[in-house]
C-alpha positions in Angstrom: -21.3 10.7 59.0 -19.0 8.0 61.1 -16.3 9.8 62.7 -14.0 6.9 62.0 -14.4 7.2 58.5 -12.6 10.5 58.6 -10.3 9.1 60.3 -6.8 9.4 59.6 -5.0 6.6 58.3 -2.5 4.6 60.5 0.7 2.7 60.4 -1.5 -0.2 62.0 -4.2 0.2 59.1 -1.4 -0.2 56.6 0.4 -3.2 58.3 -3.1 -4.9 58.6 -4.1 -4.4 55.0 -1.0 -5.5 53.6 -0.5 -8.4 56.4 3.2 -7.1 57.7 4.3 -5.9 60.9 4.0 -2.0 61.8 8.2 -2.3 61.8 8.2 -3.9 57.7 6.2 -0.8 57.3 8.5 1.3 58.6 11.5 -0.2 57.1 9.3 0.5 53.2 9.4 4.2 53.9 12.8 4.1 55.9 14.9 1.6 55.0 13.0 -0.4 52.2 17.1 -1.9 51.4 15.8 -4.0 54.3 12.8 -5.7 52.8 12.4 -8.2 49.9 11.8 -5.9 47.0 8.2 -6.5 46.1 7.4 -7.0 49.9 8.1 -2.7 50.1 6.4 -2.6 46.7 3.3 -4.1 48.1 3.4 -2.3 51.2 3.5 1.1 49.6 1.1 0.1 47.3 -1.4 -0.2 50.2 -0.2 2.7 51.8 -1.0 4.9 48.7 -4.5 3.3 48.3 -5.4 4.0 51.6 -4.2 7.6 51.9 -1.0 6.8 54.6 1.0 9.4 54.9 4.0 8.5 57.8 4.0 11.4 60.4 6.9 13.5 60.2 7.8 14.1 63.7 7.7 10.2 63.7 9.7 9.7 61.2 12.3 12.0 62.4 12.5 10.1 65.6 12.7 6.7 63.6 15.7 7.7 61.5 17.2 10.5 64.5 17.9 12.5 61.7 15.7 16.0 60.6 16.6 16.0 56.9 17.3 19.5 57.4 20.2 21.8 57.3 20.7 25.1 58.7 21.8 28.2 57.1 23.1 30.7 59.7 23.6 34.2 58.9 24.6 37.0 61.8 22.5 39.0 59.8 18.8 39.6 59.9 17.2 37.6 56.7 15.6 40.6 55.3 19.2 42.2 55.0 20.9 39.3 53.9 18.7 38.7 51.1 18.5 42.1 50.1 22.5 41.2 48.6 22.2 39.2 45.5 24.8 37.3 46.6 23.6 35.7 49.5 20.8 34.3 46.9 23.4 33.1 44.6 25.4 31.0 47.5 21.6 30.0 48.7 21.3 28.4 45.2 24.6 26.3 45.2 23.9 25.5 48.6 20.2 24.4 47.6 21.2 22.7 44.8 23.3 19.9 46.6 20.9 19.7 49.4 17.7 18.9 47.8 19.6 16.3 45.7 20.2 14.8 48.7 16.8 14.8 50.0 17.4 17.6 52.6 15.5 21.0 53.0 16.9 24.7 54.3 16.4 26.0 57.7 17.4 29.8 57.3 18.7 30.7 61.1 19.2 34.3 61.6 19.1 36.5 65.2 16.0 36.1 67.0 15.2 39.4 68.7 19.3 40.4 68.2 20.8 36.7 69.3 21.9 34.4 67.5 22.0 31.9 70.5 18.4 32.1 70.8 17.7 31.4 67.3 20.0 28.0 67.6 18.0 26.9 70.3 15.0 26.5 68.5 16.8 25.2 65.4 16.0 21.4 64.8 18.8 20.5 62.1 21.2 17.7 61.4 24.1 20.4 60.9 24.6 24.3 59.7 26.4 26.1 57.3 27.7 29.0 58.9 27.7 32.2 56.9 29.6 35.2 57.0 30.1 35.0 61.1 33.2 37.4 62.4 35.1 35.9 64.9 34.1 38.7 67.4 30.2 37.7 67.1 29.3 37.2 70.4 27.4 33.9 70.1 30.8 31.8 68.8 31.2 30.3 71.9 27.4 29.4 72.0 27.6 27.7 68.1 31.2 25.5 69.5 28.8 24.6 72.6 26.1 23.1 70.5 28.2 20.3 69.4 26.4 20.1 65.5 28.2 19.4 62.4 28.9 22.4 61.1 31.2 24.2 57.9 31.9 27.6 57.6 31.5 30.1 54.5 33.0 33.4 54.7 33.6 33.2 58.2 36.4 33.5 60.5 38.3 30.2 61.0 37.7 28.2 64.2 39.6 25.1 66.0 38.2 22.0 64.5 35.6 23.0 62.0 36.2 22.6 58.4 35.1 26.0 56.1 35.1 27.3 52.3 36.3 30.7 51.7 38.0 32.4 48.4 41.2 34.1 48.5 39.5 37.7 49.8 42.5 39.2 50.4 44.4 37.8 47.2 41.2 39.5 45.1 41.2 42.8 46.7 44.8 43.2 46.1 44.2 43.1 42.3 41.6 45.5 42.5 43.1 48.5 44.6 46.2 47.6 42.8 44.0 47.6 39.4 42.9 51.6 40.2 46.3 52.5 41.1 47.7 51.5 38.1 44.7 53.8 36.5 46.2 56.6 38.2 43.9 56.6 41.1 44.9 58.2 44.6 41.7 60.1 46.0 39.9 56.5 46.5 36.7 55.8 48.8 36.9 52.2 50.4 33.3 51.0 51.5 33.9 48.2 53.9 31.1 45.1 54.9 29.4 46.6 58.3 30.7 46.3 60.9 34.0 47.4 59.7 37.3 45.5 60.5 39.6 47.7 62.2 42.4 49.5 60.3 44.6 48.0 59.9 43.9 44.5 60.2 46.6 42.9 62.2 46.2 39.0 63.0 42.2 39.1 62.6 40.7 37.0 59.3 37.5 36.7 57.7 35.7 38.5 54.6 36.8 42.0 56.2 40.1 42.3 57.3 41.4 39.9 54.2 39.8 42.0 52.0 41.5 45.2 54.1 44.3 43.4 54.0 44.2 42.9 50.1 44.2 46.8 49.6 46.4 47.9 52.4 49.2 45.5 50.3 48.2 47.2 47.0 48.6 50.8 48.2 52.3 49.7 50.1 53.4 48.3 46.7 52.8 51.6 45.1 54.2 53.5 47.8 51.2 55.5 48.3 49.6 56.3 52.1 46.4 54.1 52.6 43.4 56.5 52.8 42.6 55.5 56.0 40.5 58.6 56.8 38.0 57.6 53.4 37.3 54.1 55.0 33.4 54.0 55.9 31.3 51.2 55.8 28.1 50.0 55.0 25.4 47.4 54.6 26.4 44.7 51.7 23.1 46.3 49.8 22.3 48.5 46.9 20.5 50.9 49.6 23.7 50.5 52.4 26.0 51.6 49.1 24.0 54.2 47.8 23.5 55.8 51.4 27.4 55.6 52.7 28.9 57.5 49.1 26.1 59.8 49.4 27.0 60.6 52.9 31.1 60.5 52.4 29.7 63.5 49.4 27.8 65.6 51.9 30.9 65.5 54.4 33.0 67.1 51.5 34.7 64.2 49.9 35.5 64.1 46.5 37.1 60.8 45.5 38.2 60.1 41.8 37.5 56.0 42.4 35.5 53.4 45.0 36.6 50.6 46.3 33.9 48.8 47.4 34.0 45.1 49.3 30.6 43.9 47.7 29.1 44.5 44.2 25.4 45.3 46.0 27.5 48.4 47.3 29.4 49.1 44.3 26.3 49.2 42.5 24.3 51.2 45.3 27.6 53.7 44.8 27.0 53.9 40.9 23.8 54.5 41.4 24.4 57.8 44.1 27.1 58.8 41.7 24.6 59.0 38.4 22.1 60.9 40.9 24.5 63.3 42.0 25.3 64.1 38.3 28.4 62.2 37.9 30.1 60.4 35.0 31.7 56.7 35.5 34.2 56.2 34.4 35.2 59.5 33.4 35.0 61.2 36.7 34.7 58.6 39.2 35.7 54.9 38.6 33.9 51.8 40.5 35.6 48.3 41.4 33.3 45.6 43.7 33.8 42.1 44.9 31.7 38.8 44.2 30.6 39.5 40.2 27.4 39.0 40.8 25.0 38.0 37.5 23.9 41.2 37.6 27.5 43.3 38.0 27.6 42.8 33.6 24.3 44.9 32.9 25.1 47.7 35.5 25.1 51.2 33.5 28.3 51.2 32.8 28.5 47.2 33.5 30.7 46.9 36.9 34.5 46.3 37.0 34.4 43.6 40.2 36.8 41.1 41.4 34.9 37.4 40.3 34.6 34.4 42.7 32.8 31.1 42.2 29.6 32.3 44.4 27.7 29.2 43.7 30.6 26.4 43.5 31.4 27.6 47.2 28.0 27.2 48.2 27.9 23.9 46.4 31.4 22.7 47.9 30.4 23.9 51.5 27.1 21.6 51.6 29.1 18.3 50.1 31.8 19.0 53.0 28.8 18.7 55.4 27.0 15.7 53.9 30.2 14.0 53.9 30.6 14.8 57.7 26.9 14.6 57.8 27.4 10.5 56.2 30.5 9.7 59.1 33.3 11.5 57.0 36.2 12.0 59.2 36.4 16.0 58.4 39.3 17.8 59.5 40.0 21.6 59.7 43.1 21.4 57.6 40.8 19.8 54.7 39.6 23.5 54.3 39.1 24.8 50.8 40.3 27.8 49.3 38.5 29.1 45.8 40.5 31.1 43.5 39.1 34.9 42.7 40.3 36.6 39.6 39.6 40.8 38.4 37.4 41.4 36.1 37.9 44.8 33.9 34.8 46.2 32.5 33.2 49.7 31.7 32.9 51.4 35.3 37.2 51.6 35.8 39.3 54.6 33.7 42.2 56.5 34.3 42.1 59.1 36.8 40.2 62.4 35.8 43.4 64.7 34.1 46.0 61.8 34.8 46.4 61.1 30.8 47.0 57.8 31.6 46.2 55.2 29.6 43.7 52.7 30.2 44.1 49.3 31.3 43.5 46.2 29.3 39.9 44.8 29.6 40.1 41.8 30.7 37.1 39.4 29.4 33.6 38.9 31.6 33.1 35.3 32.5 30.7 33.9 30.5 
């Protein structure tokens, strides 16, 4: 068989065939704006018969953009998609990206950095997820110069971010067990746990420890500082830190948990050690994930907009992405809002009455 005729076809093939220049065939993949409409018509036309195919790497170079965005998590993939939520922010993010013609880059620590994993990233600009302002590869991620937005993360000089009001949420959830009667309570904080209490530092952790330290001074009653443990935002990380506050003697009468993945991990440790929710322990999480509503009992969890944050941080970054003069102070802060279901009661023996049940989103 003649070699040539396996040969792949070319930018020149197409520009001879369809009598243009190699750059009008460029421009009909590119920037076809630039060419007299049935001129790109034509070209492509040729292209397709022939099999042409533009090289990406090529392509890349031509328009010095990737077409892909990163998605940086200081977590190792396999635990970050092990939380539903991470999936559901994926899916806003997604969902505005691909309209837009880019694809996902999932950046996560190569071999326990962070910084390593950037340095073989080849994107136009990252979403940040969920990175504490300790990490120690901040300085690296400022270094790097990319567009960048931050979700979940602490706040840094310059760069614009999407976050929920953590701190406002968790307040109406220790503040929704205390009303319940509730004093015994187990707080499961997002590893690695923000220090108690949370002074000056921000982010997912200490708002959220912020949130209930505020709710237990406006009840007068001493924050349970020595039932603060924390855990992996997974069913498994939930499951195994209640378990393990139970074998150390600990007997709380509710669980405040920063995630629903733990909330539900600590529903499920509670049913396996033979007790009932919500008549002898009560369970609140954070996010109302889809699946918080068919938990056994369903979950009482603080709701945010999960997807719409996902979908708000990737406009911010195509619009800084498109030449967008972005500034920090255009930050954006989604509302979160408690919602009462099956797995909250009063406290075992209180008599108390329970709350009003507030209605599920739909």
């Amino acid at each position: 068989m003649d070699k040539r005729a396996q040969r792949r076809p070319r930018i020149d093939d197409v520009a001879r065939e369809a009598g243009v220049s190699k750059t009008a065939v460029s421009f009909a993949f590119n920037r076809p704006d630039r060419l007299n409409p049935d001129t790109a018509s034509r070209i492509l036309d040729v292209a397709k018969a022939l099999g042409y195919r533009p090289n990406p790497v090529a392509r890349m170079l031509t328009q010095r953009r990737t077409m892909s965005i990163g998605l940086m998590t200081p977590q190792a993939l396999s635990t970050a998609f092990a939380n539903p939520f991470f999936g559901a922010l994926t899916e806003g993010i997604a969902l505005v990206a691909e309209t837009s013609g880019y694809a996902l880059h999932f950046i996560s620590p190569d071999r326990g950095s962070l910084g390593r994993a950037l340095d073989r990233a080849t994107v136009d600009g990252i979403v940040v997820i969920g990175l504490p302002a300790q990490h120690p590869d901040v300085d690296r991620l400022r270094e790097l110069g990319l567009p960048m937005v931050l979700v979940d993360s602490a706040a840094m000089p310059d760069v614009p971010s999407v976050s929920v009001d953590d701190e406002g949420g968790a307040h109406q959830a220790a503040s929704h067990l205390l009303s319940l009667g509730h004093r015994d309570v187990l707080i499961v904080a997002i590893a690695p746990q923000a220090p108690y209490p949370p002074g000056e530092n921000h982010g997912v952790g200490p708002d959220r420890l912020r949130g209930y330290d505020r709710a237990f001074c406006e009840q007068g009653v001493a924050f349970p500082e020595n039932r603060l443990v924390a855990a992996q935002s997974t069913i498994e990380g939930g499951s195994a830190a209640f378990q393990a506050a139970w074998a150390q003697g600990l007997r709380p009468t509710a669980v405040l948990a920063m995630s629903d993945a733990i909330a539900i991990g600590a529903l499920a440790a509670a049913g396996s050690l033979g007790l009932r929710v919500p008549a002898d322990l009560s369970v609140v999480g954070f996010d109302d994930i889809d699946i918080s509503a068919l938990t056994n009992p369903p979950l009482t969890t603080v709701h945010q907009p999960i997807r719409s944050k996902g979908e708000a941080a990737m406009r911010l970054l195509l619009a800084i992405l498109d030449g967008a003069d972005i500034q920090a102070a255009e930050s954006q802060l989604l509302e979160t809002r408690l919602v009462v279901r099956a797995s909250t009661g009063p406290r075992p023996g209180s008599g108390a009455a329970a709350a009003p049940r507030a209605a599920a989103p739909a």
